[in-house]
N, C-alpha and C positions, 0 to 999 in steps of 0.2 A: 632514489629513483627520481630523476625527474617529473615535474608536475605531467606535463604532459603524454608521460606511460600510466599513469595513476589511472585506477578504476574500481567502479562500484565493487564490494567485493560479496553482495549480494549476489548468492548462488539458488536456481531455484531449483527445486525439488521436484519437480513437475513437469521437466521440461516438454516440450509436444515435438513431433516428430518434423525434422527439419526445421525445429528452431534454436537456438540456444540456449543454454546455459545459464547463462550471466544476465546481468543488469541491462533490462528490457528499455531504462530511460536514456543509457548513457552516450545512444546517438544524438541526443538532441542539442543542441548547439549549446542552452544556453548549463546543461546539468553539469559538463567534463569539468569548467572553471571554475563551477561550484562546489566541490566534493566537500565533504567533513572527516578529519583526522580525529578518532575516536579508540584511544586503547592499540593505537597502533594498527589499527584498520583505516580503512576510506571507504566512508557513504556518501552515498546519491543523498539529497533531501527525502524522496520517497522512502529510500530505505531506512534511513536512519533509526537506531533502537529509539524505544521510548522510554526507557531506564536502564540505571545499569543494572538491576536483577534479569529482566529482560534479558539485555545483553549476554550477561552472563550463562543465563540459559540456552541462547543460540547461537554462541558464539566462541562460550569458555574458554579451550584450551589456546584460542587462535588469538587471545587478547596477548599483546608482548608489553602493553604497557598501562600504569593508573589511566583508569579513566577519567574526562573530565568531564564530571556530570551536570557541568553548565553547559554543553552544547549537546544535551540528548535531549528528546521532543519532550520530556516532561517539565522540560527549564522553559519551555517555549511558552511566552506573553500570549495574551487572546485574539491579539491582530496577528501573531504570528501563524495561531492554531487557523484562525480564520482565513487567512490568505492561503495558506496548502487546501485548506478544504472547499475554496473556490477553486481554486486551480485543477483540484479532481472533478467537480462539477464542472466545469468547463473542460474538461476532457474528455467527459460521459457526455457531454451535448455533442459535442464536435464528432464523436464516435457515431452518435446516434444519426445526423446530420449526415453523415458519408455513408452509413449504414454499414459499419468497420465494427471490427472488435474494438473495444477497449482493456488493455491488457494493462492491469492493476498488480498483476502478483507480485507477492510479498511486499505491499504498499503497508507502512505503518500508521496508521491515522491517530494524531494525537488527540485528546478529547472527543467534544462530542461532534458526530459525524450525522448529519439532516440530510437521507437521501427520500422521504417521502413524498408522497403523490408526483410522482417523477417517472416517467415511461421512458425507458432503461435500455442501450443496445448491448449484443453481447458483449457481456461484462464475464472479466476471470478476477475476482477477489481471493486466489489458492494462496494458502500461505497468509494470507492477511492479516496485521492484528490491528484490530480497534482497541485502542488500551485510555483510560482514563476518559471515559465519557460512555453514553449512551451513542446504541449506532442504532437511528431508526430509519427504517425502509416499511412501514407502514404507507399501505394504498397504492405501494410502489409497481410498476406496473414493467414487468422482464417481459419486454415484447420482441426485442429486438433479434432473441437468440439463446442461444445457453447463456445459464448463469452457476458460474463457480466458485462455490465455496468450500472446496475443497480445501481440508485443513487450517482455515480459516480459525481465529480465536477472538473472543470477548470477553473484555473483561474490565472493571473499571466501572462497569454502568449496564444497562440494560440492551439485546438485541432485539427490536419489532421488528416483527414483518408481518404485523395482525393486520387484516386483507389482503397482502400483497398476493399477487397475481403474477406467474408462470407461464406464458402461455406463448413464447418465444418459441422456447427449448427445452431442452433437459436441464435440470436444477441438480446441484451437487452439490451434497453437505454433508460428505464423509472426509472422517479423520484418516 
């Protein structure tokens, strides 16, 4: 298949009515030239497993080849961890800024993810996993709108949201 047919092959579980499917990031200019060839799959950066057990758990039967687990998020240096995790924070500002959703589902966050004392626009984390770090959103303040964590997983490290404040929207934290 030509590069240029290739796409995220992240499918979401969730999807909302009159939207799709597929890989929420893959209109953006700079994600389609980026993709990663993993197992015989194509991820976005967002989506990218964070190991192959991971992997293998969401992905099993659709894997056609070895993986190479130098290029899943757990291989990833701490400027690497840290530059995705600006990148989502400047995504949740910009969100919040236009007073937009920010639509995060099935974002993988490698390590540990610092979303506290931070006033939050409607944020969708469904499907999420925070793997190998703490995710904390203590003091965090969901003013924006709903916040979903639907299906959402942690693991790896601890989740706070001791004070965090609700007061957007409806909160969702079922499996």
């Amino acid at each position: 298949m030509p590069d240029t047919e290739k796409t995220c092959c992240y499918r979401n579980p969730f999807p909302v009515v009159d939207e799709k499917e597929f890989c929420q990031f893959m209109p953006e200019d700079d994600v389609a030239p980026n993709l990663i060839d993993v197992g015989g799959l194509v991820f976005c950066r967002y989506h990218l497993p964070f190991s192959a057990q991971e992997m293998k758990e969401d992905y099993g039967e659709r894997i056609t080849k070895d993986i190479d687990t130098d290029l899943l998020k757990d291989a990833w240096n701490k400027n690497a961890v840290k530059a995705f995790n600006a990148d989502i924070i400047d995504r949740l500002d910009e969100a919040k800024s236009k007073k937009k959703l920010c639509d995060l589902t099935g974002a993988v966050f490698p390590g540990a993810f610092d979303c506290r004392n931070r006033e939050l626009p409607a944020v969708r984390f469904m499907d999420a996993r925070f793997s190998g770090g703490h995710a904390n959103f203590a003091n965090a303040q969901f003013s924006g709108g709903d916040a979903w964590f639907t299906n959402a997983r942690f693991s790896g490290g601890n989740a706070n949201f001791y004070n965090a404040l609700f007061s957007g929207g409806h909160a969702d934290f079922t499996n």
